[in-house]
C-alpha positions, -999 to 999 in steps of 0.1 A, spaced: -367 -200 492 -386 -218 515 -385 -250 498 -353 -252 490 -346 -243 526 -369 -277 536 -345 -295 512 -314 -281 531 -332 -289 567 -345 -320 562 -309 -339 560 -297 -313 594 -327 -308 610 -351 -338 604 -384 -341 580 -403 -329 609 -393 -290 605 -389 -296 563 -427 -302 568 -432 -274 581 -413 -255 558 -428 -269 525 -465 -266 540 -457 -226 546 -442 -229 511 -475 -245 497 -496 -223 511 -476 -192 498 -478 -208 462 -513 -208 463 -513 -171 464 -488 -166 437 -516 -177 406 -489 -197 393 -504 -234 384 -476 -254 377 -457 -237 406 -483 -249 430 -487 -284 413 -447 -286 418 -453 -279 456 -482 -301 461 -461 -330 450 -431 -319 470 -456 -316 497 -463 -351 493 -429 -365 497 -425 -342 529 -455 -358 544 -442 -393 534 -407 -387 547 -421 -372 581 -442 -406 588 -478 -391 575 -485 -418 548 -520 -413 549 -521 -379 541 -494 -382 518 -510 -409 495 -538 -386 496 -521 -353 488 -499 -373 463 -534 -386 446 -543 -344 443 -509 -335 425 -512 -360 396 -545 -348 387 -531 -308 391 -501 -323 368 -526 -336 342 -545 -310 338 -517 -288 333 -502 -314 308 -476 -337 323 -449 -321 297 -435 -302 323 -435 -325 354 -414 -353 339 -385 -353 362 -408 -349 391 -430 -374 388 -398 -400 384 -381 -382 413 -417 -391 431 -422 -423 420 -390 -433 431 -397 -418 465 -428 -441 467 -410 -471 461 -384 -464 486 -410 -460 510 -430 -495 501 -458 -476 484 -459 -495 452 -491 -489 437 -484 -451 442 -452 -456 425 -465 -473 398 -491 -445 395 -464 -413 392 -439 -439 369 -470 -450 345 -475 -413 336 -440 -403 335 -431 -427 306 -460 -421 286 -437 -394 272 -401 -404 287 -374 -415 266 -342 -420 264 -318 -430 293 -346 -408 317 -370 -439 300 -346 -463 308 -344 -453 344 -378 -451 346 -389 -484 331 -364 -501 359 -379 -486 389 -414 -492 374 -401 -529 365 -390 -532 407 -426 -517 419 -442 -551 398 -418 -571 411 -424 -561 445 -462 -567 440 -454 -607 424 -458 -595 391 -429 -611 379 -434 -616 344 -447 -583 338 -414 -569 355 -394 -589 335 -409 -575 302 -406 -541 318 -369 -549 326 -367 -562 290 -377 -526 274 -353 -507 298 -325 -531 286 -335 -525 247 -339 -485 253 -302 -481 270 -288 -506 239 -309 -477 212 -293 -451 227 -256 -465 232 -251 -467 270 -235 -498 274 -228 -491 305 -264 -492 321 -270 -516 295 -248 -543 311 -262 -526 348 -300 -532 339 -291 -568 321 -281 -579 359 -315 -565 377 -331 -586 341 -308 -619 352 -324 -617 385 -364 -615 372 -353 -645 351 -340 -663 381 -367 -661 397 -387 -676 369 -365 -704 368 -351 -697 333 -314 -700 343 -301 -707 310 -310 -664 303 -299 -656 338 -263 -666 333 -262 -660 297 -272 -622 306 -246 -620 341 -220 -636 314 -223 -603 294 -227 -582 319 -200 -590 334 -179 -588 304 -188 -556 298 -185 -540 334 -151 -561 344 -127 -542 319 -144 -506 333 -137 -517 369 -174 -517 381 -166 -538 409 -194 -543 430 -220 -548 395 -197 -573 387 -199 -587 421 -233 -589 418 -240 -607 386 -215 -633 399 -237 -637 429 -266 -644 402 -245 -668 383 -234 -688 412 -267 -692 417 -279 -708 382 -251 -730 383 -259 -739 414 -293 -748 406 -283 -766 374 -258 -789 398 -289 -799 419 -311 -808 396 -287 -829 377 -282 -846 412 -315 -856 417 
């Protein structure tokens, strides 16, 4: 009860008191002899501290909840280590990120491995690793094609448009908005759409230049 009470109070109350909340949680868990419970609540602990401003200690009590997770076997954690990754990111912590997204899709699949793959794809491209974000981005394109989602197909072909861009391979950029947008158009996703114009204004742009000079 007392962490999903932090979850309630952190959005009406501030992370300050959540933190509070999920530490008495923690330290109640730890008395319950239930592993993965307590693995669960180090992790969420971890975010808590992160969201309150305590990076430090977060990082470190973050490090401490993967290896709880491991030992257990990360079977059960999937979802949460995403969730976490994710939360990392958000926050700038890359290499964390990277860390809790690495493990997760060693058994993710699906359109949980497609998600997955992008954010993991964004934390490289946020540490210049380009071309290892595009292939990244490549594999979370092919996984949503396997499993017929069209939809975030045509979504993660844009975010794949843009790691191309940036390589200055402008010919796959557009080629990639062009069917994206044909896909997303007809189904009204508006502001996608909007975006992979953006992108292909851009290449064409480009293009114009060079051919001017």
């Amino acid at each position: 009860m007392l962490e999903y009470l932090a979850g309630i109070v952190c959005d009406l109350e501030g992370p300050a008191v959540a933190l509070r909340l999920s530490r008495r949680a923690n330290r109640l868990w730890k008395t319950s002899g239930n592993p993965e419970a307590v693995a669960v609540s180090e992790a969420v602990l971890a975010v808590r501290l992160l969201d309150a401003g305590h990076a430090k200690e977060a990082l470190r009590q973050s490090a401490g909840a993967r290896v709880a997770m491991l030992s257990l076997g990360q079977g059960s954690f999937l979802k949460h280590m995403t969730c976490i990754g994710k939360e990392f990111l958000v926050a700038g912590h890359v290499a964390e990120a990277e860390a809790w997204l690495g493990l997760a899709l060693e058994t993710l699949a699906g359109a949980e491995r497609s998600g997955a793959l992008a954010l993991l794809s964004r934390a490289m491209e946020l540490q210049g690793r380009i071309p290892e974000a595009l292939a990244c981005q490549q594999e979370s394109c092919k996984t949503c094609h396997l499993h017929g989602e069209a939809i975030e197909m045509a979504k993660a072909m844009i975010r794949l448009a843009r790691l191309h861009f940036h390589l200055n391979q402008k010919w796959q950029a557009g080629s990639l908005c062009l069917e994206a947008i044909r896909i997303l158009e007809p189904r009204g996703y508006k502001e996608d759409v909007a975006t992979a114009g953006k992108v292909l204004r851009l290449c064409k742009g480009s293009r114009l230049r060079e051919r001017g000079h």
